[in-house]
N, C-alpha and C positions, 0 to 999 in steps of 0.2 A: 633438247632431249625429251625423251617421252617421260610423262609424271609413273607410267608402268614399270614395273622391273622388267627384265627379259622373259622370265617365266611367266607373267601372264598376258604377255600380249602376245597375238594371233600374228601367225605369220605370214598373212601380207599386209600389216600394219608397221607404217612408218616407223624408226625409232626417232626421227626428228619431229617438234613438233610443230613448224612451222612449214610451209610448201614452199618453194622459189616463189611462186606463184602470191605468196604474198607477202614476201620480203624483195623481191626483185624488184629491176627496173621500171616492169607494170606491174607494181602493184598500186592499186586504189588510196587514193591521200585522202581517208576519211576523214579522220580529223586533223586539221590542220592546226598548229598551236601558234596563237596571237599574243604578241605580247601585251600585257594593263599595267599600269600605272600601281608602283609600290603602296604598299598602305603601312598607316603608320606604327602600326603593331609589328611589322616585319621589320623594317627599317631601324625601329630601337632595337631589336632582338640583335640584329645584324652588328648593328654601334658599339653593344653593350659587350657582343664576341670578339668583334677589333679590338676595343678599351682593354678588356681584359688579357687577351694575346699582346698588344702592345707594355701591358703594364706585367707579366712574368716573364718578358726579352728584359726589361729592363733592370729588375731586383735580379735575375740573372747576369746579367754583366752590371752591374753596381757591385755584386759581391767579389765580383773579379779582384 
């Protein structure tokens, strides 16, 4: 949708704000996303969200 409200955009402008033209089938694959190699800041961060969702399933059924 357009960042405009109705009332100030002209009328013959889009209310969508992208074209087919560059969400379709041709459109241009400018960037293309590659995947890299985790780093280790992420990785704990990652570990540290597991551990901790692993460890309140468990004090959750313990109290069962």
């Amino acid at each position: 949708m357009s960042a405009l409200p109705d009332d100030d955009r002209d009328d013959d402008e889009s209310p969508w704000r992208f074209a087919l033209d560059d969400v379709g089938e041709e459109a241009e694959d400018t960037a293309a996303i590659t995947p890299e190699s985790p780093e280790l800041e992420n990785v704990v961060f990652v570990l540290l969200g597991v551990a901790l969702s692993v460890g309140v399933f468990v004090a959750a059924f313990g109290s069962l």
